[in-house]
N, C-alpha and C positions, 0 to 999 in steps of 0.2 A: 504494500500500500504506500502512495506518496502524499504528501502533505504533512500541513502542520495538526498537532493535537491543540483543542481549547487551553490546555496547561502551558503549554511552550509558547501560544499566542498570545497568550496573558501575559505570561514572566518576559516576550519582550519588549509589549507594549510598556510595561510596570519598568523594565531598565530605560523606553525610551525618554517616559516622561520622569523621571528621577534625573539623568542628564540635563535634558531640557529645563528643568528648576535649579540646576548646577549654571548653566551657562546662562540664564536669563537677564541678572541682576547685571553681569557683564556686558550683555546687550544692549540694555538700554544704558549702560555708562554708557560704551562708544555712539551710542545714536545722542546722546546728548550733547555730546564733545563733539560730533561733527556738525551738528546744527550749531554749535559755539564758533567751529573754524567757517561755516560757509558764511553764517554771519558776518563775524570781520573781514572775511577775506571782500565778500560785497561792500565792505564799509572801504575797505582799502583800494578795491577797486574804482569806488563812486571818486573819493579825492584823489585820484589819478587820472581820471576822466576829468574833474573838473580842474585841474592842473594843465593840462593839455590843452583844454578848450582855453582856458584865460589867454595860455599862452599864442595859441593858433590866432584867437580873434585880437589879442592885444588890447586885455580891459578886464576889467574885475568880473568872476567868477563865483559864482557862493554856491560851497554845499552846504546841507540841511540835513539834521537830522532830527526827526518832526514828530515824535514822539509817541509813536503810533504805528499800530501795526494791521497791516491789510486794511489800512484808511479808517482804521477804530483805535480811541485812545486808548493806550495801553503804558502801564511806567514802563521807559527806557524800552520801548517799542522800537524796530529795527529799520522802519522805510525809512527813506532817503531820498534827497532830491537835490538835482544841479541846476542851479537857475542862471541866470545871465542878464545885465543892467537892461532895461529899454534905452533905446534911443534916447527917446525923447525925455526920461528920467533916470539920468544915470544913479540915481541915490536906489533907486526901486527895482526889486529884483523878482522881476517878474516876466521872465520868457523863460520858459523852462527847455531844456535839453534833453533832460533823461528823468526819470525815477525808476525806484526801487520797490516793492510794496510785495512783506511778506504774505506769502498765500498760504503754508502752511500752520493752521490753527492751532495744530501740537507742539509750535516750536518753544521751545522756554529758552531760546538767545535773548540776553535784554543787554543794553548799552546803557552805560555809564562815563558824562565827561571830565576832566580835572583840568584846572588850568595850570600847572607844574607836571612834574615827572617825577614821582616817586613812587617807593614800593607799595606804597596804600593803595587795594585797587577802590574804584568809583564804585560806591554802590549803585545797582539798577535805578536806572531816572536822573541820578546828579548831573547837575548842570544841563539839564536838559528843557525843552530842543535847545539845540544848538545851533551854531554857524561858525562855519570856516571859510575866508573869503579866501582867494588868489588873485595878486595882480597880473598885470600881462607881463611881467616877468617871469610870472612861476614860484614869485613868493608868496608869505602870507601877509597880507595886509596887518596895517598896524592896530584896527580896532579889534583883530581875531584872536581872542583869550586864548581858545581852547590850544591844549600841549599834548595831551594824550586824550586817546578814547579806550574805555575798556569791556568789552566784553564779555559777559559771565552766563551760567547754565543754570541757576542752583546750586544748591549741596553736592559732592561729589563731584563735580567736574571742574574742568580745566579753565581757564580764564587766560583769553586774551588779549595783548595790548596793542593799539596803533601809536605811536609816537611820531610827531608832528615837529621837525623843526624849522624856526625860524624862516632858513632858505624854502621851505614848502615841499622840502623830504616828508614822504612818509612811509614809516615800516612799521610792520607785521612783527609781534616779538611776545614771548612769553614772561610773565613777571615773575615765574617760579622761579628762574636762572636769573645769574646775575650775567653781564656782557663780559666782563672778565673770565669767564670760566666756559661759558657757552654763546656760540653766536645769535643762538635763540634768545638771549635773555635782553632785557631789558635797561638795565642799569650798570 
């Protein structure tokens, strides 16, 4: 006779889902931690796009980061948006280039901004919305506080940082490492 007996079909459904409760908790760490890096990595993206335009057009530039998620308030909500001066109002920045607008509802990426660089990261919401202008140089304009942005999951996950300097650099870097010791790190 071939096949399985009900006894042996049990004991390995019974091993699969015992694994499956072993590996779970790990699961959604890494799903957490990658909705943490797709998030920055889109933030980092967004002020490199709005770097590029200031500089292409030759004129002030603003990202936004607008506090809201999938166009609903949410603290340190992850959309973003590149806007660019009118014409006919260069104070008013209102021609938009691009946005960003989280669509998935499960995500718990939130943003947090600081105006220095230190180890402390921002809690979800601080300093938020925000703005970061660029002039048509590719720097940061003088009335632009923000110096890092940071990015967090919750509890147990990873937290990332953008660092913004002056010249209108900006990197990707983790605040767990220091830069001394890892290129990853931050400080």
């Amino acid at each position: 006779m071939k096949g399985f007996t009900l006894v042996e079909l049990m004991v390995a459904v019974s091993l699969f889902a015992l694994l499956l409760s072993f590996a779970y908790p790990s699961y959604t760490t890494f799903i957490r931690n990658t909705q943490v890096r797709a998030a920055a990595e889109s933030v980092l993206n967004g002020l490199q796009l709005a770097r590029a335009e200031a500089i292409r057009r030759n004129t002030n530039i603003q990202f936004q980061l607008l506090n809201t998620s999938n166009s609903t308030a949410v603290t340190g909500g992850t959309d973003w948006a590149v806007m660019s001066a009118a014409t006919a109002t260069p104070t008013v920045f209102d021609q938009q280039v691009q946005t960003r607008r989280e669509r998935s509802a499960s995500s718990n990426a939130r943003i947090g901004t600081a105006t220095n660089v230190t180890a402390t990261v921002a809690a979800a919401g601080a300093g938020m919305p925000a703005n970061v202008a660029f002039t048509g140089l590719g720097r940061l304009t003088t009335a632009t506080t923000v110096r890092k942005i940071d990015v967090t999951g919750g509890t147990g996950t990873r937290t990332l940082s953008i660092v913004l300097a002056p010249g209108g650099d900006a990197r990707l870097c983790d605040p767990a490492f220091t830069l001394a010791t890892n290129p990853q790190g931050c400080l």
